[in-house]
C-alpha positions in Angstrom: 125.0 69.0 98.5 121.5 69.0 96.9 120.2 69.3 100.6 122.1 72.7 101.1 121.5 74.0 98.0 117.2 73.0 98.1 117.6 75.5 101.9 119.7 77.5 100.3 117.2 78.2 97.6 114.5 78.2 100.3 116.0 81.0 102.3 116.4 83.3 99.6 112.8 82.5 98.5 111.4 83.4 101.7 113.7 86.4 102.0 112.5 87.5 99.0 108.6 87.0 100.2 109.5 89.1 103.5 111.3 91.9 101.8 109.0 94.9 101.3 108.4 95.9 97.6 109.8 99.4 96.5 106.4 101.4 96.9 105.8 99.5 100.5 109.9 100.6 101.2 108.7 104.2 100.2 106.0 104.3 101.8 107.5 103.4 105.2 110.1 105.9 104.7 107.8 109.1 104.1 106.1 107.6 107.5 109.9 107.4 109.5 110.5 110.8 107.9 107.1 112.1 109.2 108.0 110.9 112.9 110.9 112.2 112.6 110.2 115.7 111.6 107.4 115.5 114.7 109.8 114.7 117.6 112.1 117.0 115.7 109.6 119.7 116.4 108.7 118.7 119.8 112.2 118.7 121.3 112.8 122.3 119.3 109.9 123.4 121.3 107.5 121.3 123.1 103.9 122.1 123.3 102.7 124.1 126.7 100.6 120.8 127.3 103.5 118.3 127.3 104.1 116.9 130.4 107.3 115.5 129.4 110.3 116.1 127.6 112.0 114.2 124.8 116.0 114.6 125.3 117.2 112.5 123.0 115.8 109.9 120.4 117.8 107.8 117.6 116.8 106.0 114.8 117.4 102.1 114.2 117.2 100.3 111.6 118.0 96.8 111.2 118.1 94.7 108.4 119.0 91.5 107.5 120.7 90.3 104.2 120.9 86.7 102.6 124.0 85.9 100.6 123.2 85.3 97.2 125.1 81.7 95.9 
Protein backbone atom coordinates (compact mmCIF):
# COMPACT_ATOMS: atom_id res chain seq x y z
CA UNK A 1 0.00 0.00 0.00
CA UNK A 2 2.84 2.41 0.77
CA UNK A 3 3.93 1.91 -2.98
CA UNK A 4 0.56 3.35 -4.19
CA UNK A 5 0.24 5.86 -1.97
CA UNK A 6 4.40 7.23 -2.49
CA UNK A 7 2.87 7.46 -6.74
CA UNK A 8 -0.09 8.53 -5.57
CA UNK A 9 1.55 11.42 -3.79
CA UNK A 10 3.90 11.73 -6.80
CA UNK A 11 1.19 12.38 -9.31
CA UNK A 12 -0.47 15.02 -7.50
CA UNK A 13 3.01 16.59 -6.86
CA UNK A 14 3.74 16.83 -10.35
CA UNK A 15 0.24 17.82 -11.19
CA UNK A 16 0.64 20.43 -9.10
CA UNK A 17 4.16 21.63 -10.72
CA UNK A 18 2.40 21.48 -14.29
CA UNK A 19 -0.74 23.40 -13.31
CA UNK A 20 -0.40 27.10 -14.30
CA UNK A 21 -0.50 29.54 -11.34
CA UNK A 22 -3.65 31.93 -11.30
CA UNK A 23 -1.79 35.05 -12.98
CA UNK A 24 -0.21 32.48 -15.74
CA UNK A 25 -4.20 31.07 -16.05
CA UNK A 26 -5.15 34.83 -16.53
CA UNK A 27 -2.84 35.62 -18.53
CA UNK A 28 -3.61 32.84 -21.10
CA UNK A 29 -7.14 33.72 -20.96
CA UNK A 30 -6.93 37.53 -21.92
CA UNK A 31 -4.64 35.95 -24.88
CA UNK A 32 -7.62 33.15 -25.96
CA UNK A 33 -9.98 36.09 -25.51
CA UNK A 34 -7.77 38.29 -27.77
CA UNK A 35 -7.85 35.53 -30.60
CA UNK A 36 -10.98 35.15 -30.20
CA UNK A 37 -12.27 38.59 -30.63
CA UNK A 38 -9.71 38.63 -33.95
CA UNK A 39 -11.27 35.67 -35.88
CA UNK A 40 -14.51 37.09 -34.51
CA UNK A 41 -13.83 40.16 -36.49
CA UNK A 42 -12.37 38.49 -39.49
CA UNK A 43 -15.33 36.14 -40.23
CA UNK A 44 -17.77 39.39 -39.48
CA UNK A 45 -15.90 40.94 -42.24
CA UNK A 46 -12.71 39.87 -43.61
CA UNK A 47 -10.10 42.21 -44.72
CA UNK A 48 -10.11 43.04 -48.73
CA UNK A 49 -6.54 41.35 -48.59
CA UNK A 50 -7.60 37.98 -47.21
CA UNK A 51 -7.29 35.36 -49.50
CA UNK A 52 -9.25 33.07 -47.55
CA UNK A 53 -12.14 32.72 -45.56
CA UNK A 54 -12.69 31.43 -41.94
CA UNK A 55 -16.20 29.55 -41.86
CA UNK A 56 -16.20 28.22 -38.79
CA UNK A 57 -13.70 27.88 -35.72
CA UNK A 58 -14.26 26.30 -32.12
CA UNK A 59 -12.52 26.55 -29.12
CA UNK A 60 -10.96 23.43 -27.12
CA UNK A 61 -9.90 23.14 -24.12
CA UNK A 62 -8.72 20.21 -22.46
CA UNK A 63 -7.73 19.60 -19.10
CA UNK A 64 -6.76 16.98 -17.05
CA UNK A 65 -7.65 16.48 -13.30
CA UNK A 66 -5.96 14.21 -10.52
CA UNK A 67 -8.23 12.78 -7.83
CA UNK A 68 -7.30 14.05 -4.64
CA UNK A 69 -7.02 10.74 -1.93
Amino acid sequence: MTTFKNVLQALVKRSQELTASAQDQTMILSLVTKVTNALDAIVVAPPADLECTIDEYRQVCLALSVPMP
